[in-house]
C-alpha positions in Angstrom: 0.0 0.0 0.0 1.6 3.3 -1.2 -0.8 5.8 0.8 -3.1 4.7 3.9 -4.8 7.1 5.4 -7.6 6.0 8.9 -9.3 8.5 10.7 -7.3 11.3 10.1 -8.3 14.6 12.2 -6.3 17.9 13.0 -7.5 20.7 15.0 -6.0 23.7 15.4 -7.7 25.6 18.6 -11.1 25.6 17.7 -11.1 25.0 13.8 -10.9 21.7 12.7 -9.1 21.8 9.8 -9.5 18.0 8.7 -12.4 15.7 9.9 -12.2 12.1 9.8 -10.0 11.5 6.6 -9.9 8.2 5.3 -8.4 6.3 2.0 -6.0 3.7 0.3 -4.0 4.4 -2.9 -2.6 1.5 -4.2 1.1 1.6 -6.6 1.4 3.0 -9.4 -0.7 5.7 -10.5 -1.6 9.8 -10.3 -4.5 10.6 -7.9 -6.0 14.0 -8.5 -6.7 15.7 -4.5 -9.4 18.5 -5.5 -10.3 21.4 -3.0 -11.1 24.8 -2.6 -8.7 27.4 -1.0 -9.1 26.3 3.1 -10.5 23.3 2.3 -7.5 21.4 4.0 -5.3 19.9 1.3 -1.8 21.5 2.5 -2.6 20.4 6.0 -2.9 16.4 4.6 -0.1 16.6 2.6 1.9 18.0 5.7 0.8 15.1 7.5 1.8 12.5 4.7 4.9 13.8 4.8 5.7 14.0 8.8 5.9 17.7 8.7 3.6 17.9 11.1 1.4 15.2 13.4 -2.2 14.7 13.0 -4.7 15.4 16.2 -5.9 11.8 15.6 -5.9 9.3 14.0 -3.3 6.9 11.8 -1.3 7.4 8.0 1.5 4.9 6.7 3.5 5.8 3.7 5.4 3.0 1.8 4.5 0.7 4.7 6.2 3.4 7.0 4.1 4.4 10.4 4.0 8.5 10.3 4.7 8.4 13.7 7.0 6.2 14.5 9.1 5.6 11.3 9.5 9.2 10.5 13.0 9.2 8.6 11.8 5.6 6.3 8.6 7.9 5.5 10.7 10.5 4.5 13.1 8.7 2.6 10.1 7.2 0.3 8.7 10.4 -0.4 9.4 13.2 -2.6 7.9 16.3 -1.6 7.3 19.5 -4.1 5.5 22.3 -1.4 2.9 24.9 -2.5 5.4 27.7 -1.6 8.7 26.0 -2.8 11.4 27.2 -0.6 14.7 27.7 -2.1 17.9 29.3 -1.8 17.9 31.6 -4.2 21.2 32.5 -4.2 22.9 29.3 -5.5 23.3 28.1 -8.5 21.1 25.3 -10.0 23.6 22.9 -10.4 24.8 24.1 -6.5 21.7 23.5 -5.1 20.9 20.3 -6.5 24.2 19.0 -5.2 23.6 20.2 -1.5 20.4 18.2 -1.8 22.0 15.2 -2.9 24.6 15.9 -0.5 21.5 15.5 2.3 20.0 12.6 0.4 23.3 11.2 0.1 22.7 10.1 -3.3 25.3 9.5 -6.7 25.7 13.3 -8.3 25.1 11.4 -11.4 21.4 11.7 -10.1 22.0 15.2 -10.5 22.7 15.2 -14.4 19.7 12.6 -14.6 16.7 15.0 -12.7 18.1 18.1 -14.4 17.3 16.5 -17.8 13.7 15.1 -16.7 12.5 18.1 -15.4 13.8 20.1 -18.6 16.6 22.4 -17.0 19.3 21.7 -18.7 19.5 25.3 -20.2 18.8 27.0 -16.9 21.4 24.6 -14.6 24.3 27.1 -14.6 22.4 29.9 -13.3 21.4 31.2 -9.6 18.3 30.6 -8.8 17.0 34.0 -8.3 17.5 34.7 -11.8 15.2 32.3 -12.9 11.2 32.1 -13.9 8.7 30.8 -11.5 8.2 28.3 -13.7 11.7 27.3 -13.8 12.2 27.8 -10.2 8.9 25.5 -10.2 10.9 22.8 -12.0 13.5 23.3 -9.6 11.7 22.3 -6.4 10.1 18.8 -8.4 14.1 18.2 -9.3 14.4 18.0 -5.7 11.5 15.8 -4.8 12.9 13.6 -7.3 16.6 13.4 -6.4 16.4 10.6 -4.3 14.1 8.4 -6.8 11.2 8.5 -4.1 8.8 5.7 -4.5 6.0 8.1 -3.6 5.8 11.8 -5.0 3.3 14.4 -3.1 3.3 17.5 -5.1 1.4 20.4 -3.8 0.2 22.7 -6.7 3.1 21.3 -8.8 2.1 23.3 -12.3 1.7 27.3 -10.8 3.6 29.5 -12.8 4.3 27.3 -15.1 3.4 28.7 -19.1 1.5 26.6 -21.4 4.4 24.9 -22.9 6.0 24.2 -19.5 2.6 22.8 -18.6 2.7 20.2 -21.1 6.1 19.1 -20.4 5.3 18.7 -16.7 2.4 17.0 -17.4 4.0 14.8 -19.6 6.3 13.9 -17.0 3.9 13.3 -13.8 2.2 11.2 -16.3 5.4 9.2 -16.9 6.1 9.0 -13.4 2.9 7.7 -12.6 3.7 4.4 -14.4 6.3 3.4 -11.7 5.7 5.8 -9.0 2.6 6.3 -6.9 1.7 10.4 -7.3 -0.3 12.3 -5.3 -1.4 16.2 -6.0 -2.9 18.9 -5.7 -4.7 21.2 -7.8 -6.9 24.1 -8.9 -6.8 23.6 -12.8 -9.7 20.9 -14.1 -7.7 20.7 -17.1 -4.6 19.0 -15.3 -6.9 16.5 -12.9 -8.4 15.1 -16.5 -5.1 15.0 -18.5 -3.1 13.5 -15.8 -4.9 11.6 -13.6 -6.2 7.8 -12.6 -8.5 9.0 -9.8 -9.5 12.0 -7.9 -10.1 12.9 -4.5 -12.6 16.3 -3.0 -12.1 17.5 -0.3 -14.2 20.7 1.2 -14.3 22.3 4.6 -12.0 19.1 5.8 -14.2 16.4 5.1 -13.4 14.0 1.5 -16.8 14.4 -0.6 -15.8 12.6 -3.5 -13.7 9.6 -4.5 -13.7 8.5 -7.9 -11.7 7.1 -10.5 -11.3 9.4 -13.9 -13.1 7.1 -15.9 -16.2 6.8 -13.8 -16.1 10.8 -14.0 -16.2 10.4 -17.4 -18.5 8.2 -18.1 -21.1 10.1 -16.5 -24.4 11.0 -19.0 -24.3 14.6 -19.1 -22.8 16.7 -20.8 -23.1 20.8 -21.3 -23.5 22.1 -25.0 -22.6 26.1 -25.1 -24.5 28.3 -27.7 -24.6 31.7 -28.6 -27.5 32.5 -30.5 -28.0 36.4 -32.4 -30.6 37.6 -30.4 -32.4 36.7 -26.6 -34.3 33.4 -26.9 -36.6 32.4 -23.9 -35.3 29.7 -21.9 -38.6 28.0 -22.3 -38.2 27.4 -25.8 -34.8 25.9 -25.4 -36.0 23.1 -22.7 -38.2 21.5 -25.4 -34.9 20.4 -26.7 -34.6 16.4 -26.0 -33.1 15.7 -23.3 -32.6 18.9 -21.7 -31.9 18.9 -18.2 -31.6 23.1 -17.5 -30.9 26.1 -19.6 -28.6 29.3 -18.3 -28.6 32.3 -19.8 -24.8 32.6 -18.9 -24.6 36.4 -20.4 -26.3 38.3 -22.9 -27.3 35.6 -26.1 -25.1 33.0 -24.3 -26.8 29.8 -23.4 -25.7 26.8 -21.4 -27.8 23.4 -22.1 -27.1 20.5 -19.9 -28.3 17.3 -21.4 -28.9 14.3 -19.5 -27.2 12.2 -22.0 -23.9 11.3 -23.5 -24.6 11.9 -27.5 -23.3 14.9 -28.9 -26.7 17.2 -29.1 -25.1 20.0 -30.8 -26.7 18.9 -34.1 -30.3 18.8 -32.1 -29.0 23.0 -31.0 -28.1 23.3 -34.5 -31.7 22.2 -36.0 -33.3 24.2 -33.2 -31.6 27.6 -34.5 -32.8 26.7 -38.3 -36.2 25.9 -37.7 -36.3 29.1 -35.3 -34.9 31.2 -38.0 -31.9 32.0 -35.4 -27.9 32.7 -36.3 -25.7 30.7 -34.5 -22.7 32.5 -33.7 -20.8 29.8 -31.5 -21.4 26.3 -30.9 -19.2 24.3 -28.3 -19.3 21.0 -26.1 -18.2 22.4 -22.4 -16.1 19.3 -21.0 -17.1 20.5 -17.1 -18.2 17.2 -15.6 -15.4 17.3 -12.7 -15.8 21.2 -12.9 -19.6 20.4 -12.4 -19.2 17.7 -9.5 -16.3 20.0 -7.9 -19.0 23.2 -8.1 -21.7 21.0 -6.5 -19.7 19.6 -4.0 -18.1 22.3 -2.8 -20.7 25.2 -2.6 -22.1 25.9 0.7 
Protein backbone atom coordinates (compact mmCIF):
# COMPACT_ATOMS: atom_id res chain seq x y z
CA UNK A 1 0.00 0.00 0.00
CA UNK A 2 1.59 3.32 -1.15
CA UNK A 3 -0.82 5.82 0.80
CA UNK A 4 -3.12 4.67 3.87
CA UNK A 5 -4.83 7.08 5.38
CA UNK A 6 -7.59 6.05 8.86
CA UNK A 7 -9.30 8.54 10.69
CA UNK A 8 -7.25 11.27 10.15
CA UNK A 9 -8.31 14.61 12.18
CA UNK A 10 -6.35 17.85 13.04
CA UNK A 11 -7.48 20.66 14.97
CA UNK A 12 -6.00 23.73 15.36
CA UNK A 13 -7.72 25.57 18.60
CA UNK A 14 -11.12 25.60 17.72
CA UNK A 15 -11.06 25.00 13.75
CA UNK A 16 -10.88 21.69 12.75
CA UNK A 17 -9.12 21.77 9.77
CA UNK A 18 -9.54 17.97 8.73
CA UNK A 19 -12.39 15.67 9.90
CA UNK A 20 -12.24 12.06 9.81
CA UNK A 21 -10.04 11.54 6.60
CA UNK A 22 -9.92 8.17 5.30
CA UNK A 23 -8.43 6.34 2.01
CA UNK A 24 -6.00 3.73 0.28
CA UNK A 25 -4.01 4.38 -2.93
CA UNK A 26 -2.59 1.49 -4.21
CA UNK A 27 1.10 1.61 -6.60
CA UNK A 28 1.36 2.97 -9.38
CA UNK A 29 -0.69 5.74 -10.52
CA UNK A 30 -1.59 9.78 -10.32
CA UNK A 31 -4.50 10.65 -7.86
CA UNK A 32 -6.00 13.95 -8.46
CA UNK A 33 -6.71 15.67 -4.49
CA UNK A 34 -9.41 18.55 -5.53
CA UNK A 35 -10.33 21.38 -2.97
CA UNK A 36 -11.12 24.84 -2.58
CA UNK A 37 -8.66 27.43 -0.99
CA UNK A 38 -9.13 26.31 3.05
CA UNK A 39 -10.47 23.33 2.34
CA UNK A 40 -7.46 21.41 3.98
CA UNK A 41 -5.31 19.93 1.29
CA UNK A 42 -1.85 21.54 2.46
CA UNK A 43 -2.60 20.36 5.98
CA UNK A 44 -2.85 16.38 4.61
CA UNK A 45 -0.13 16.62 2.61
CA UNK A 46 1.89 18.04 5.66
CA UNK A 47 0.81 15.10 7.52
CA UNK A 48 1.77 12.53 4.74
CA UNK A 49 4.88 13.84 4.77
CA UNK A 50 5.69 13.99 8.75
CA UNK A 51 5.94 17.74 8.73
CA UNK A 52 3.61 17.87 11.11
CA UNK A 53 1.43 15.21 13.42
CA UNK A 54 -2.17 14.70 12.97
CA UNK A 55 -4.70 15.38 16.22
CA UNK A 56 -5.92 11.76 15.55
CA UNK A 57 -5.93 9.32 14.00
CA UNK A 58 -3.35 6.90 11.82
CA UNK A 59 -1.33 7.36 8.04
CA UNK A 60 1.51 4.92 6.68
CA UNK A 61 3.53 5.77 3.65
CA UNK A 62 5.35 3.02 1.80
CA UNK A 63 4.45 0.70 4.74
CA UNK A 64 6.25 3.43 7.01
CA UNK A 65 4.11 4.44 10.39
CA UNK A 66 3.95 8.54 10.28
CA UNK A 67 4.65 8.41 13.70
CA UNK A 68 7.04 6.19 14.46
CA UNK A 69 9.08 5.62 11.26
CA UNK A 70 9.47 9.18 10.46
CA UNK A 71 13.00 9.23 8.61
CA UNK A 72 11.78 5.64 6.33
CA UNK A 73 8.61 7.91 5.54
CA UNK A 74 10.69 10.47 4.47
CA UNK A 75 13.10 8.70 2.64
CA UNK A 76 10.12 7.18 0.30
CA UNK A 77 8.69 10.40 -0.37
CA UNK A 78 9.36 13.18 -2.56
CA UNK A 79 7.88 16.33 -1.63
CA UNK A 80 7.35 19.52 -4.12
CA UNK A 81 5.50 22.31 -1.35
CA UNK A 82 2.94 24.89 -2.46
CA UNK A 83 5.43 27.68 -1.63
CA UNK A 84 8.70 26.01 -2.81
CA UNK A 85 11.39 27.16 -0.61
CA UNK A 86 14.69 27.65 -2.11
CA UNK A 87 17.91 29.25 -1.77
CA UNK A 88 17.94 31.61 -4.23
CA UNK A 89 21.23 32.50 -4.25
CA UNK A 90 22.88 29.25 -5.49
CA UNK A 91 23.29 28.10 -8.51
CA UNK A 92 21.08 25.26 -10.04
CA UNK A 93 23.60 22.85 -10.36
CA UNK A 94 24.79 24.10 -6.50
CA UNK A 95 21.66 23.54 -5.05
CA UNK A 96 20.92 20.30 -6.45
CA UNK A 97 24.20 19.01 -5.21
CA UNK A 98 23.61 20.22 -1.46
CA UNK A 99 20.39 18.22 -1.77
CA UNK A 100 21.95 15.22 -2.89
CA UNK A 101 24.64 15.85 -0.51
CA UNK A 102 21.47 15.46 2.25
CA UNK A 103 19.96 12.57 0.40
CA UNK A 104 23.34 11.19 0.08
CA UNK A 105 22.65 10.07 -3.28
CA UNK A 106 25.28 9.54 -6.75
CA UNK A 107 25.74 13.35 -8.28
CA UNK A 108 25.11 11.40 -11.39
CA UNK A 109 21.42 11.71 -10.14
CA UNK A 110 21.96 15.22 -10.54
CA UNK A 111 22.69 15.24 -14.40
CA UNK A 112 19.70 12.65 -14.56
CA UNK A 113 16.67 15.03 -12.71
CA UNK A 114 18.05 18.09 -14.42
CA UNK A 115 17.26 16.50 -17.82
CA UNK A 116 13.72 15.11 -16.66
CA UNK A 117 12.47 18.12 -15.38
CA UNK A 118 13.76 20.05 -18.62
CA UNK A 119 16.63 22.36 -17.00
CA UNK A 120 19.30 21.68 -18.70
CA UNK A 121 19.50 25.33 -20.24
CA UNK A 122 18.82 27.05 -16.89
CA UNK A 123 21.42 24.62 -14.55
CA UNK A 124 24.27 27.10 -14.59
CA UNK A 125 22.38 29.91 -13.27
CA UNK A 126 21.38 31.23 -9.61
CA UNK A 127 18.29 30.57 -8.77
CA UNK A 128 16.99 34.04 -8.29
CA UNK A 129 17.49 34.70 -11.79
CA UNK A 130 15.22 32.26 -12.90
CA UNK A 131 11.24 32.09 -13.88
CA UNK A 132 8.75 30.85 -11.54
CA UNK A 133 8.20 28.31 -13.68
CA UNK A 134 11.72 27.27 -13.80
CA UNK A 135 12.19 27.76 -10.18
CA UNK A 136 8.90 25.51 -10.17
CA UNK A 137 10.87 22.77 -11.98
CA UNK A 138 13.46 23.26 -9.61
CA UNK A 139 11.70 22.27 -6.41
CA UNK A 140 10.14 18.81 -8.41
CA UNK A 141 14.07 18.22 -9.30
CA UNK A 142 14.44 17.97 -5.66
CA UNK A 143 11.50 15.79 -4.83
CA UNK A 144 12.93 13.60 -7.31
CA UNK A 145 16.55 13.35 -6.36
CA UNK A 146 16.40 10.59 -4.34
CA UNK A 147 14.11 8.36 -6.78
CA UNK A 148 11.21 8.45 -4.14
CA UNK A 149 8.81 5.71 -4.51
CA UNK A 150 6.00 8.05 -3.59
CA UNK A 151 5.81 11.79 -4.95
CA UNK A 152 3.32 14.44 -3.05
CA UNK A 153 3.26 17.52 -5.10
CA UNK A 154 1.40 20.42 -3.83
CA UNK A 155 0.23 22.74 -6.69
CA UNK A 156 3.09 21.32 -8.80
CA UNK A 157 2.06 23.29 -12.25
CA UNK A 158 1.70 27.25 -10.78
CA UNK A 159 3.56 29.49 -12.77
CA UNK A 160 4.25 27.31 -15.12
CA UNK A 161 3.38 28.71 -19.15
CA UNK A 162 1.46 26.58 -21.38
CA UNK A 163 4.38 24.89 -22.86
CA UNK A 164 6.04 24.22 -19.50
CA UNK A 165 2.64 22.78 -18.64
CA UNK A 166 2.74 20.25 -21.05
CA UNK A 167 6.12 19.07 -20.44
CA UNK A 168 5.34 18.70 -16.67
CA UNK A 169 2.37 17.00 -17.42
CA UNK A 170 4.01 14.85 -19.57
CA UNK A 171 6.33 13.88 -16.96
CA UNK A 172 3.89 13.30 -13.75
CA UNK A 173 2.20 11.17 -16.28
CA UNK A 174 5.44 9.19 -16.90
CA UNK A 175 6.10 9.04 -13.38
CA UNK A 176 2.91 7.72 -12.60
CA UNK A 177 3.71 4.39 -14.44
CA UNK A 178 6.29 3.36 -11.71
CA UNK A 179 5.67 5.79 -8.95
CA UNK A 180 2.59 6.35 -6.88
CA UNK A 181 1.72 10.41 -7.30
CA UNK A 182 -0.33 12.34 -5.25
CA UNK A 183 -1.36 16.18 -6.01
CA UNK A 184 -2.93 18.89 -5.69
CA UNK A 185 -4.69 21.23 -7.81
CA UNK A 186 -6.90 24.08 -8.90
CA UNK A 187 -6.79 23.57 -12.82
CA UNK A 188 -9.73 20.93 -14.12
CA UNK A 189 -7.74 20.71 -17.13
CA UNK A 190 -4.62 19.03 -15.28
CA UNK A 191 -6.92 16.45 -12.89
CA UNK A 192 -8.39 15.07 -16.54
CA UNK A 193 -5.14 14.97 -18.49
CA UNK A 194 -3.08 13.49 -15.77
CA UNK A 195 -4.91 11.59 -13.58
CA UNK A 196 -6.22 7.75 -12.60
CA UNK A 197 -8.52 8.98 -9.81
CA UNK A 198 -9.55 12.04 -7.89
CA UNK A 199 -10.15 12.85 -4.52
CA UNK A 200 -12.65 16.29 -2.97
CA UNK A 201 -12.12 17.50 -0.26
CA UNK A 202 -14.18 20.69 1.20
CA UNK A 203 -14.35 22.33 4.56
CA UNK A 204 -12.04 19.10 5.84
CA UNK A 205 -14.21 16.35 5.14
CA UNK A 206 -13.44 14.03 1.54
CA UNK A 207 -16.78 14.44 -0.64
CA UNK A 208 -15.75 12.56 -3.49
CA UNK A 209 -13.75 9.60 -4.53
CA UNK A 210 -13.71 8.51 -7.94
CA UNK A 211 -11.71 7.11 -10.49
CA UNK A 212 -11.29 9.40 -13.94
CA UNK A 213 -13.06 7.08 -15.89
CA UNK A 214 -16.21 6.81 -13.82
CA UNK A 215 -16.13 10.82 -14.01
CA UNK A 216 -16.20 10.43 -17.44
CA UNK A 217 -18.55 8.22 -18.12
CA UNK A 218 -21.06 10.13 -16.52
CA UNK A 219 -24.39 10.98 -19.02
CA UNK A 220 -24.27 14.57 -19.06
CA UNK A 221 -22.75 16.75 -20.77
CA UNK A 222 -23.12 20.78 -21.25
CA UNK A 223 -23.45 22.09 -24.97
CA UNK A 224 -22.65 26.15 -25.13
CA UNK A 225 -24.49 28.34 -27.71
CA UNK A 226 -24.57 31.68 -28.60
CA UNK A 227 -27.45 32.52 -30.48
CA UNK A 228 -28.03 36.44 -32.41
CA UNK A 229 -30.62 37.56 -30.45
CA UNK A 230 -32.35 36.74 -26.61
CA UNK A 231 -34.26 33.41 -26.94
CA UNK A 232 -36.63 32.36 -23.94
CA UNK A 233 -35.32 29.67 -21.93
CA UNK A 234 -38.57 28.01 -22.28
CA UNK A 235 -38.24 27.42 -25.85
CA UNK A 236 -34.82 25.87 -25.41
CA UNK A 237 -36.04 23.13 -22.72
CA UNK A 238 -38.17 21.53 -25.39
CA UNK A 239 -34.93 20.35 -26.71
CA UNK A 240 -34.63 16.42 -25.97
CA UNK A 241 -33.06 15.72 -23.30
CA UNK A 242 -32.64 18.94 -21.75
CA UNK A 243 -31.92 18.87 -18.16
CA UNK A 244 -31.59 23.08 -17.54
CA UNK A 245 -30.93 26.07 -19.62
CA UNK A 246 -28.63 29.27 -18.30
CA UNK A 247 -28.56 32.32 -19.84
CA UNK A 248 -24.81 32.60 -18.86
CA UNK A 249 -24.59 36.37 -20.43
CA UNK A 250 -26.29 38.28 -22.91
CA UNK A 251 -27.35 35.62 -26.11
CA UNK A 252 -25.11 32.97 -24.28
CA UNK A 253 -26.78 29.83 -23.35
CA UNK A 254 -25.72 26.76 -21.41
CA UNK A 255 -27.76 23.39 -22.06
CA UNK A 256 -27.11 20.51 -19.91
CA UNK A 257 -28.34 17.33 -21.44
CA UNK A 258 -28.87 14.25 -19.52
CA UNK A 259 -27.20 12.22 -21.95
CA UNK A 260 -23.94 11.27 -23.54
CA UNK A 261 -24.63 11.85 -27.52
CA UNK A 262 -23.30 14.91 -28.92
CA UNK A 263 -26.66 17.23 -29.06
CA UNK A 264 -25.08 20.01 -30.77
CA UNK A 265 -26.70 18.91 -34.09
CA UNK A 266 -30.30 18.77 -32.07
CA UNK A 267 -28.96 22.97 -31.02
CA UNK A 268 -28.05 23.31 -34.50
CA UNK A 269 -31.65 22.21 -36.01
CA UNK A 270 -33.25 24.21 -33.22
CA UNK A 271 -31.63 27.59 -34.55
CA UNK A 272 -32.81 26.70 -38.26
CA UNK A 273 -36.18 25.91 -37.74
CA UNK A 274 -36.34 29.05 -35.35
CA UNK A 275 -34.88 31.23 -37.99
CA UNK A 276 -31.92 31.98 -35.37
CA UNK A 277 -27.91 32.73 -36.33
CA UNK A 278 -25.66 30.71 -34.45
CA UNK A 279 -22.66 32.49 -33.73
CA UNK A 280 -20.79 29.80 -31.47
CA UNK A 281 -21.43 26.30 -30.86
CA UNK A 282 -19.19 24.31 -28.33
CA UNK A 283 -19.32 21.03 -26.07
CA UNK A 284 -18.22 22.37 -22.41
CA UNK A 285 -16.11 19.30 -21.00
CA UNK A 286 -17.08 20.46 -17.15
CA UNK A 287 -18.17 17.22 -15.60
CA UNK A 288 -15.45 17.28 -12.69
CA UNK A 289 -15.78 21.21 -12.86
CA UNK A 290 -19.61 20.42 -12.38
CA UNK A 291 -19.17 17.68 -9.52
CA UNK A 292 -16.29 19.99 -7.85
CA UNK A 293 -18.96 23.16 -8.06
CA UNK A 294 -21.69 21.02 -6.53
CA UNK A 295 -19.74 19.59 -4.05
CA UNK A 296 -18.07 22.29 -2.78
CA UNK A 297 -20.68 25.16 -2.61
CA UNK A 298 -22.09 25.88 0.70
Amino acid sequence: MAIEVIDINKVYGTQKVLNHINFKINKPGVVGFLGPNGAGKSTLMKILTTYIEPTKGKATVNGHDIYTEKVQVQKSVGYLPEHNPLYLEMYVKEYLAFNAGIYNVSPTRINEVIALTGLASEAHKKIEQLSKGYRQRVGLAVALLHNPEVLILDEPTTGLDPNQLVDIRNLIKTLGKEKTVFLSTHIMQEVEAMCDRVIIINKGTIVADKSLKELQNQKEQIVVVEFDYRVEDAFLVNLPKVKKVTNTHDFVYEITFNTSEDMRSHVFDFAHDNQLKILQLNQKSTRLETLFWELTQD
